[in-house]
N, CA, C and O atoms as a printed pandas DataFrame, in Angstrom:
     atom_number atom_name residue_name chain_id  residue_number  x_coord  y_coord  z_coord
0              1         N          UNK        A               1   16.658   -7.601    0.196
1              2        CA          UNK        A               1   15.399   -7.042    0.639
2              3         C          UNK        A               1   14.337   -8.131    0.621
3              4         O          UNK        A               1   13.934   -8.783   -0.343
4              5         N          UNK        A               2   14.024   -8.178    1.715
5              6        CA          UNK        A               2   12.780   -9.042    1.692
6              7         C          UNK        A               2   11.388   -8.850    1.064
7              8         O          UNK        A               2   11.072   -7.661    1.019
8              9         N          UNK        A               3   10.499   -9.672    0.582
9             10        CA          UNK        A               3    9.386   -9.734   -0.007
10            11         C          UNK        A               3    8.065   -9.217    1.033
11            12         O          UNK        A               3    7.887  -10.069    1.903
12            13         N          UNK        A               4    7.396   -8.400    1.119
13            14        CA          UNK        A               4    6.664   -8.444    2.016
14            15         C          UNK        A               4    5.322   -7.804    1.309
15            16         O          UNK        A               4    5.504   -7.022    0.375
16            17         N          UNK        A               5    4.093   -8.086    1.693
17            18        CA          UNK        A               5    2.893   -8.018    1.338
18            19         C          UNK        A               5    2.656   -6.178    1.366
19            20         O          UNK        A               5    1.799   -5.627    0.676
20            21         N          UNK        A               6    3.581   -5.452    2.281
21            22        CA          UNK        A               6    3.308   -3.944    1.291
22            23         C          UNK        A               6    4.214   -3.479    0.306
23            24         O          UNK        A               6    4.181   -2.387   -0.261
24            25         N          UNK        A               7    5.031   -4.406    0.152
25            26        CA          UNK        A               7    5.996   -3.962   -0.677
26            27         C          UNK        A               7    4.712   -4.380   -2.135
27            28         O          UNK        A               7    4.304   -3.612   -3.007
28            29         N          UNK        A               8    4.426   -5.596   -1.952
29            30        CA          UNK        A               8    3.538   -6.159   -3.491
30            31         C          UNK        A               8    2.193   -4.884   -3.479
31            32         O          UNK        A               8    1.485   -4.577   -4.438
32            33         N          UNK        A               9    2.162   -4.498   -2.530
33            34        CA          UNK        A               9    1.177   -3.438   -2.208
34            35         C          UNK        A               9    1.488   -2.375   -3.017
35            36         O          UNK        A               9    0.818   -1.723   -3.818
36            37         N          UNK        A              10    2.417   -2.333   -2.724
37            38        CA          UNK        A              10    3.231   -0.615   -3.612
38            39         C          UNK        A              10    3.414   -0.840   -4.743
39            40         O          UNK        A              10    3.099    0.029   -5.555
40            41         N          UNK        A              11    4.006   -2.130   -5.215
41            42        CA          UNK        A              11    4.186   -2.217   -6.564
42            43         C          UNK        A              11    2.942   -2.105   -7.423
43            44         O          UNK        A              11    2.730   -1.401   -8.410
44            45         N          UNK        A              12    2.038   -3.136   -6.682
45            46        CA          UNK        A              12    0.627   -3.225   -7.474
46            47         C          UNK        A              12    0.206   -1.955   -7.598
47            48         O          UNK        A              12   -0.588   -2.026   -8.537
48            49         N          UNK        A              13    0.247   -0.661   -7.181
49            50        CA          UNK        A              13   -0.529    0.634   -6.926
50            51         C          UNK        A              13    0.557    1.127   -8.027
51            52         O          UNK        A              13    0.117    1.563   -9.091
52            53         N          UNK        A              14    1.567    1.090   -7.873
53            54        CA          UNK        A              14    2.496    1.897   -9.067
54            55         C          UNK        A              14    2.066    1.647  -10.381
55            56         O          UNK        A              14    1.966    2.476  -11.285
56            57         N          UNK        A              15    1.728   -0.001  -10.436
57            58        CA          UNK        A              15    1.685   -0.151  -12.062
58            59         C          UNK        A              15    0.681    0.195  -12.186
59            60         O          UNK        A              15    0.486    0.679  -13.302
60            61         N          UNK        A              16   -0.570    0.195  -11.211
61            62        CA          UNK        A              16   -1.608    0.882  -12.004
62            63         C          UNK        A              16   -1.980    1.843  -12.344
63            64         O          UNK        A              16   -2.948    2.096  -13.062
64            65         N          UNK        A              17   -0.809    2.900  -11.576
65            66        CA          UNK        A              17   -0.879    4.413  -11.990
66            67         C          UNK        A              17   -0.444    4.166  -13.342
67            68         O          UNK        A              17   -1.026    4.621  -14.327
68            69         N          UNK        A              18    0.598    3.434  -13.380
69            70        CA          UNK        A              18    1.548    3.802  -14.536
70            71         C          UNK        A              18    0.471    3.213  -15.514
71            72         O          UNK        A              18    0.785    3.662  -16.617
72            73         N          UNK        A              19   -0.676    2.406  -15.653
73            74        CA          UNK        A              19   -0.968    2.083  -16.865
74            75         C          UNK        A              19   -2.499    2.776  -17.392
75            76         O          UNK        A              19   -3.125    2.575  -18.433
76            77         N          UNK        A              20   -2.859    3.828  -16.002
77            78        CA          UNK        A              20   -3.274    4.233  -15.909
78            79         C          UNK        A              20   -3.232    6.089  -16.899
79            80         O          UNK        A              20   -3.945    6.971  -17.375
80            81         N          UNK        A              21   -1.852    5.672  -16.666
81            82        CA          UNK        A              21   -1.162    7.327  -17.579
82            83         C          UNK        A              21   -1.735    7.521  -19.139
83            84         O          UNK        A              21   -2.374    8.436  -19.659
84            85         N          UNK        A              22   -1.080    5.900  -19.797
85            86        CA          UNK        A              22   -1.632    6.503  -21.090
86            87         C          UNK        A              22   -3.513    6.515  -21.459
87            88         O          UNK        A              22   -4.060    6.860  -22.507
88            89         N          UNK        A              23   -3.936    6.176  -20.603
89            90        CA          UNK        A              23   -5.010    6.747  -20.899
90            91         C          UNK        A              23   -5.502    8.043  -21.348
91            92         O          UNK        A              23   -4.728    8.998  -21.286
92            93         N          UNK        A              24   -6.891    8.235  -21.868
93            94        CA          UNK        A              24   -7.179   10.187  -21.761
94            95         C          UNK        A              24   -7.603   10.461  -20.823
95            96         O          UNK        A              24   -7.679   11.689  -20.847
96            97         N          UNK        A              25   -8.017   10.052  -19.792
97            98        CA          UNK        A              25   -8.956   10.193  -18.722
98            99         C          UNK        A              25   -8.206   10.479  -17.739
99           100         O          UNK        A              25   -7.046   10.072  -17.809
100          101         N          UNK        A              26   -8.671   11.345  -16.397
101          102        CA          UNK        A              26   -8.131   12.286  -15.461
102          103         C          UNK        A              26   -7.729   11.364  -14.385
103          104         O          UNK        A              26   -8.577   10.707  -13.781
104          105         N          UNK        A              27   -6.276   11.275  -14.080
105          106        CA          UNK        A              27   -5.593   10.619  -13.094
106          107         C          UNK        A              27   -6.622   10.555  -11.848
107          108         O          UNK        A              27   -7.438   11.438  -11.583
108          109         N          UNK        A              28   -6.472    9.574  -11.264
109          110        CA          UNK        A              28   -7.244    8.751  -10.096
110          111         C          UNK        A              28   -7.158   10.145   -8.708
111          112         O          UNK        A              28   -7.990   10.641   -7.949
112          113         N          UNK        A              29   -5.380   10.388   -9.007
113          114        CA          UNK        A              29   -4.764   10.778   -7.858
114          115         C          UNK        A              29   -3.598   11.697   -8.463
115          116         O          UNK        A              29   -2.848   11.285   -9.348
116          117         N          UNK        A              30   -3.515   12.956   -7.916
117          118        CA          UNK        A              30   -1.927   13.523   -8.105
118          119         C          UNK        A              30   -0.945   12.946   -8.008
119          120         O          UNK        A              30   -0.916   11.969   -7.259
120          121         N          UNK        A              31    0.282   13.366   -8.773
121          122        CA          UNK        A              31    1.609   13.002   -7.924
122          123         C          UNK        A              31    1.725   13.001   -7.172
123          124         O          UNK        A              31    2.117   11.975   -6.618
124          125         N          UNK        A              32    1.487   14.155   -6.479
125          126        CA          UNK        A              32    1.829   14.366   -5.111
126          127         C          UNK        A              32    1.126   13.403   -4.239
127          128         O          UNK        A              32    1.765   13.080   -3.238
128          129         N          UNK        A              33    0.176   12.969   -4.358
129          130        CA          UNK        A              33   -0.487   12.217   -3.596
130          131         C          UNK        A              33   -0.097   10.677   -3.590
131          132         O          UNK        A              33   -0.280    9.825   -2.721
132          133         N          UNK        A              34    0.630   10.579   -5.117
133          134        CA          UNK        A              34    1.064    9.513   -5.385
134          135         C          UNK        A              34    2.344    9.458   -4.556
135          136         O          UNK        A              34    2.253    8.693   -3.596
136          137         N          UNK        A              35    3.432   10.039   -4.683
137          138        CA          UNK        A              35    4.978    9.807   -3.795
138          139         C          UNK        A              35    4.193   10.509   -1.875
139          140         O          UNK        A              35    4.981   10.617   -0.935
140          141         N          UNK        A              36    3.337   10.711   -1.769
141          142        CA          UNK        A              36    3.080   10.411   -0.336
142          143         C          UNK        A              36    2.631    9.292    0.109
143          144         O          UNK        A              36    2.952    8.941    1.244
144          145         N          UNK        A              37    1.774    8.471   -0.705
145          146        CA          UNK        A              37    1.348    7.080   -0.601
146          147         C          UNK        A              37    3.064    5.978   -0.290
147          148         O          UNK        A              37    3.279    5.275    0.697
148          149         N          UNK        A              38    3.938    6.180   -1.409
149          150        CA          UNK        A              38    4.559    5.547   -1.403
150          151         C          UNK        A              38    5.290    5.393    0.025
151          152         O          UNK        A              38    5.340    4.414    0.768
152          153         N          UNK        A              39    5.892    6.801    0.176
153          154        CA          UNK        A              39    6.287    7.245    1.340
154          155         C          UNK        A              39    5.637    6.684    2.773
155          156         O          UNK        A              39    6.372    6.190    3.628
156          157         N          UNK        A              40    4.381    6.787    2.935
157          158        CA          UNK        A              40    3.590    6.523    4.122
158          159         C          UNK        A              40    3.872    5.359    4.243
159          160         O          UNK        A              40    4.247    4.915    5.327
160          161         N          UNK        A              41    3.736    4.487    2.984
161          162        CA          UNK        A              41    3.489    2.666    2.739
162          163         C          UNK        A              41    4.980    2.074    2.777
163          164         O          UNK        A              41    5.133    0.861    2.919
164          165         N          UNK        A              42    6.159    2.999    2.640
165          166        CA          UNK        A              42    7.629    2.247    2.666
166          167         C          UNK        A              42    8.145    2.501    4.103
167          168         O          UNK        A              42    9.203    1.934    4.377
168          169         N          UNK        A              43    7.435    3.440    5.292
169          170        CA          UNK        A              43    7.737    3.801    6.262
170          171         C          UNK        A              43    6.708    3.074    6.847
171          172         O          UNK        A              43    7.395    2.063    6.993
172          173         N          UNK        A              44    5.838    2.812    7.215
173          174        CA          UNK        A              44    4.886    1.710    7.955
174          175         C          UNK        A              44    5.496    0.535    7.324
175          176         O          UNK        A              44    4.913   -0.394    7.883
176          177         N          UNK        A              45    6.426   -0.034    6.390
177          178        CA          UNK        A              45    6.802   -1.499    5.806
178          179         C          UNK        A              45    7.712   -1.560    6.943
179          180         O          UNK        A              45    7.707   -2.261    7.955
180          181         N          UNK        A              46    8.667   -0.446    6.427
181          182        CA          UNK        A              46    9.842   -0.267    7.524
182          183         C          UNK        A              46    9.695   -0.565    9.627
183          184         O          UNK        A              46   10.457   -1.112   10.424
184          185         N          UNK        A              47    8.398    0.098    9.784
185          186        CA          UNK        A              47    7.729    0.364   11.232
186          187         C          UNK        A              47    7.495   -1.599   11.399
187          188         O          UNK        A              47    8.341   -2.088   12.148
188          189         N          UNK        A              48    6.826   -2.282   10.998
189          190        CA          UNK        A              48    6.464   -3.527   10.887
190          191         C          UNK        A              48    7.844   -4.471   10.666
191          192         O          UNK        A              48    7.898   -5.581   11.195
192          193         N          UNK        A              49    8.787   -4.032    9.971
193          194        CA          UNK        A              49    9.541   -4.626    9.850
194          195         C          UNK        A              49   10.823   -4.459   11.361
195          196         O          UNK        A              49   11.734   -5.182   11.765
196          197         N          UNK        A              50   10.544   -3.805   11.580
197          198        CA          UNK        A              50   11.079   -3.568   13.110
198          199         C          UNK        A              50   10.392   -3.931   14.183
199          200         O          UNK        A              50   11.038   -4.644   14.951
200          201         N          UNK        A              51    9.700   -3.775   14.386
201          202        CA          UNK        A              51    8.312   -5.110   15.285
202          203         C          UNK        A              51    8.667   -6.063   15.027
203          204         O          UNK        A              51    9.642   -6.502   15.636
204          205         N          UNK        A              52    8.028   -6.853   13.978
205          206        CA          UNK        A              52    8.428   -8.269   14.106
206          207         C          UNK        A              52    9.773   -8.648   12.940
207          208         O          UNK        A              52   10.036   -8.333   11.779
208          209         N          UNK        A              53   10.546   -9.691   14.252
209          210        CA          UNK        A              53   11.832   -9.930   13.028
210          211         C          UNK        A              53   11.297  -10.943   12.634
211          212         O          UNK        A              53   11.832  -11.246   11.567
212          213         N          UNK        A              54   10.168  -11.981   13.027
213          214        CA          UNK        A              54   10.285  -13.530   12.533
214          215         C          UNK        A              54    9.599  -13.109   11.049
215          216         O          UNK        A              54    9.123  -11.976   11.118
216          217         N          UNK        A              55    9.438  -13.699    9.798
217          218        CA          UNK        A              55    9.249  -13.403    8.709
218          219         C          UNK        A              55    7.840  -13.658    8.815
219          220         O          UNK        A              55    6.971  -12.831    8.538
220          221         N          UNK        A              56    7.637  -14.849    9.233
221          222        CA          UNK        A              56    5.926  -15.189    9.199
222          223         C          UNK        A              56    4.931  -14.390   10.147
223          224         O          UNK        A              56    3.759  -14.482    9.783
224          225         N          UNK        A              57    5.137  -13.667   11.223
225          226        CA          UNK        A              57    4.776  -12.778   12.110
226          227         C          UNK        A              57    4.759  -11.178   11.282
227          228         O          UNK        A              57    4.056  -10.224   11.617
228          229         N          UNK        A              58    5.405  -11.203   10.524
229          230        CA          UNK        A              58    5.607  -10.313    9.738
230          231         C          UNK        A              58    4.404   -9.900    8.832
231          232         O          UNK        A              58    3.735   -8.867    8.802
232          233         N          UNK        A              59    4.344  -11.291    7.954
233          234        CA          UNK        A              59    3.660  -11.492    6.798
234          235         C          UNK        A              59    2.651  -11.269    7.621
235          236         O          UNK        A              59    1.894  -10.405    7.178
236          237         N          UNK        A              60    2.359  -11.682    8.587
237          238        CA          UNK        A              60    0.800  -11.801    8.839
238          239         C          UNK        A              60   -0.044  -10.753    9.373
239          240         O          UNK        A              60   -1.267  -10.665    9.267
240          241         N          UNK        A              61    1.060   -9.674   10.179
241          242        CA          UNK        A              61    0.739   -8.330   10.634
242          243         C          UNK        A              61    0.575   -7.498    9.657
243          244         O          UNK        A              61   -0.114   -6.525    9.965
244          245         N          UNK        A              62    1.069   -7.532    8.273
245          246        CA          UNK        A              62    0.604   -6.876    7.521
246          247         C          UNK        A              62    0.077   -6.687    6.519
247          248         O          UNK        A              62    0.040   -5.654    5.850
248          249         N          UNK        A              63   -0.570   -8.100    6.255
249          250        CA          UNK        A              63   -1.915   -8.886    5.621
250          251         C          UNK        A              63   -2.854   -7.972    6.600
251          252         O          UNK        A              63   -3.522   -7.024    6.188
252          253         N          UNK        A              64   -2.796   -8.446    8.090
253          254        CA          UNK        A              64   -4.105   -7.647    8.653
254          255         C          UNK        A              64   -4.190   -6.685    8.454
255          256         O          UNK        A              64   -5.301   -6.256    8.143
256          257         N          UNK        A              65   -2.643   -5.475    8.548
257          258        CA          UNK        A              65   -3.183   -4.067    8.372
258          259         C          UNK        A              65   -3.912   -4.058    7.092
259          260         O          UNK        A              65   -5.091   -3.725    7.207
260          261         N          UNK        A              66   -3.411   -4.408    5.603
261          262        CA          UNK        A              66   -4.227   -4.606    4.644
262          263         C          UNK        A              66   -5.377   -4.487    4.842
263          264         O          UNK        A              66   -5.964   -3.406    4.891
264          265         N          UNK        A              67   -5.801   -5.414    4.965
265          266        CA          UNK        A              67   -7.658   -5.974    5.388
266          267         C          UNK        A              67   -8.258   -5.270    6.219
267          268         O          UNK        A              67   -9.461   -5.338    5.966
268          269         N          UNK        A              68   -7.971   -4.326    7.482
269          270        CA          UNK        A              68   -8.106   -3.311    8.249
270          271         C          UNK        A              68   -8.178   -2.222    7.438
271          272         O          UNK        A              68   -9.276   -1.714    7.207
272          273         N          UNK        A              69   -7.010   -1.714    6.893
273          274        CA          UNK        A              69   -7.259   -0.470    5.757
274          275         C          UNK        A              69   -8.678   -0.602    4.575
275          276         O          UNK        A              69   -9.612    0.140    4.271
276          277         N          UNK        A              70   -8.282   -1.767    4.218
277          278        CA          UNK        A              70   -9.403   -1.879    3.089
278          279         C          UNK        A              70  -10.931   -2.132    3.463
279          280         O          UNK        A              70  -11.906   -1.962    2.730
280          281         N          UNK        A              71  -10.907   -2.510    4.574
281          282        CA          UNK        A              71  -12.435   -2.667    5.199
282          283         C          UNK        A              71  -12.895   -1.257    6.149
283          284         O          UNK        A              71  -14.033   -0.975    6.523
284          285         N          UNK        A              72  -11.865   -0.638    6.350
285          286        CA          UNK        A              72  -12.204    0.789    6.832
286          287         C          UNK        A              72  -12.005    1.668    5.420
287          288         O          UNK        A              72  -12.128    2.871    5.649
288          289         N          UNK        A              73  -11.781    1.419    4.288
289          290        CA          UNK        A              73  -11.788    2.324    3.623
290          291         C          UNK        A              73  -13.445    2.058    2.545
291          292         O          UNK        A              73  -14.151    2.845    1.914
292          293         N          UNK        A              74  -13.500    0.745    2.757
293          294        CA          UNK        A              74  -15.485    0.498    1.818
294          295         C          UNK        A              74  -15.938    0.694    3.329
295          296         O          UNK        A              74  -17.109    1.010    3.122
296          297         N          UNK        A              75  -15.843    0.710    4.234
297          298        CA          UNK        A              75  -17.057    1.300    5.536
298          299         C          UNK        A              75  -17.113    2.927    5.094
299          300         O          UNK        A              75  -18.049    3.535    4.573
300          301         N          UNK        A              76  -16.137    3.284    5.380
301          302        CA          UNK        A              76  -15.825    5.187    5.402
302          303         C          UNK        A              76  -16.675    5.417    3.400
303          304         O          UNK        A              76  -17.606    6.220    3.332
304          305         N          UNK        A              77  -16.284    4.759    2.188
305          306        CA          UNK        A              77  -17.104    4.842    1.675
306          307         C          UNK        A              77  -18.496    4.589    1.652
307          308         O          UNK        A              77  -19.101    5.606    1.313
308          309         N          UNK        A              78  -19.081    3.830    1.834
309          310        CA          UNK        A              78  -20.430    3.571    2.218
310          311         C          UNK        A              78  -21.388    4.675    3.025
311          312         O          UNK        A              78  -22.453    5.199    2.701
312          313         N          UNK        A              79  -20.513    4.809    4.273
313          314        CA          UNK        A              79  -21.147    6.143    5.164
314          315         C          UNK        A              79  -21.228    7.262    3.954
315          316         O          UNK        A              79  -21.646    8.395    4.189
Protein backbone atom coordinates (compact mmCIF):
# COMPACT_ATOMS: atom_id res chain seq x y z
CA UNK A 1 0.00 0.00 0.00
CA UNK A 2 1.22 3.12 -0.87
CA UNK A 3 1.84 6.22 1.34
CA UNK A 4 -0.34 8.94 0.35
CA UNK A 5 -1.12 12.36 1.95
CA UNK A 6 -4.92 11.13 2.87
CA UNK A 7 -3.96 8.19 4.11
CA UNK A 8 -1.47 10.49 6.81
CA UNK A 9 -4.75 12.44 6.78
CA UNK A 10 -6.74 9.64 8.31
CA UNK A 11 -4.27 8.51 10.50
CA UNK A 12 -3.59 11.98 11.93
CA UNK A 13 -7.58 12.41 12.59
CA UNK A 14 -7.74 8.85 14.22
CA UNK A 15 -5.10 9.51 16.75
CA UNK A 16 -6.58 12.48 17.69
CA UNK A 17 -9.83 11.07 18.35
CA UNK A 18 -8.19 8.39 20.05
CA UNK A 19 -6.29 10.74 22.42
CA UNK A 20 -8.94 12.70 22.55
CA UNK A 21 -11.11 9.74 24.38
CA UNK A 22 -9.43 9.72 27.61
CA UNK A 23 -10.22 12.96 28.25
CA UNK A 24 -13.57 14.19 30.38
CA UNK A 25 -14.67 16.45 27.91
CA UNK A 26 -17.44 15.82 25.14
CA UNK A 27 -16.13 14.15 21.93
CA UNK A 28 -15.42 16.65 19.03
CA UNK A 29 -17.59 14.26 16.84
CA UNK A 30 -19.71 10.93 17.08
CA UNK A 31 -18.74 7.67 15.98
CA UNK A 32 -20.77 7.69 13.60
CA UNK A 33 -19.49 10.62 12.18
CA UNK A 34 -16.20 9.36 12.88
CA UNK A 35 -16.34 5.82 10.56
CA UNK A 36 -18.14 8.15 7.86
CA UNK A 37 -15.16 10.44 7.72
CA UNK A 38 -13.01 7.51 7.38
CA UNK A 39 -15.12 6.00 4.80
CA UNK A 40 -15.60 9.25 2.61
CA UNK A 41 -11.57 9.88 3.03
CA UNK A 42 -10.53 5.96 2.06
CA UNK A 43 -12.98 6.19 -1.00
CA UNK A 44 -11.88 9.67 -2.44
CA UNK A 45 -7.96 8.09 -1.61
CA UNK A 46 -9.15 5.22 -3.63
CA UNK A 47 -11.08 7.80 -6.50
CA UNK A 48 -7.48 9.74 -6.81
CA UNK A 49 -5.69 6.81 -6.79
CA UNK A 50 -7.36 5.71 -9.97
CA UNK A 51 -6.91 9.08 -11.76
CA UNK A 52 -3.56 9.39 -11.43
CA UNK A 53 -1.19 6.26 -11.57
CA UNK A 54 2.14 8.39 -11.61
CA UNK A 55 2.92 8.67 -7.73
CA UNK A 56 3.99 12.31 -7.86
CA UNK A 57 0.73 13.46 -9.78
CA UNK A 58 -0.84 11.73 -7.14
CA UNK A 59 0.80 13.31 -4.20
CA UNK A 60 0.11 16.50 -5.56
CA UNK A 61 -3.69 16.18 -6.41
CA UNK A 62 -4.24 15.45 -3.10
CA UNK A 63 -2.18 17.94 -1.21
CA UNK A 64 -4.52 20.34 -3.28
CA UNK A 65 -7.70 18.68 -2.37
CA UNK A 66 -6.33 19.12 1.26
CA UNK A 67 -5.74 22.83 1.01
CA UNK A 68 -9.12 23.24 -0.96
CA UNK A 69 -11.01 21.40 1.88
CA UNK A 70 -9.26 23.27 4.55
CA UNK A 71 -9.54 26.73 3.06
CA UNK A 72 -13.23 26.10 2.28
CA UNK A 73 -13.75 24.81 5.58
CA UNK A 74 -12.07 28.41 7.70
CA UNK A 75 -14.08 30.43 4.73
CA UNK A 76 -17.56 28.44 5.50
CA UNK A 77 -16.40 29.06 9.23
CA UNK A 78 -15.83 32.62 9.17
CA UNK A 79 -19.19 33.32 7.16
Amino acid sequence: MKLTPLNITLACVLVWVISEMNLDTEMTFSWGWLVALCVILSLIDLGFRMMFKDLKKLWLAQIGFILVVGILMVVIRVM
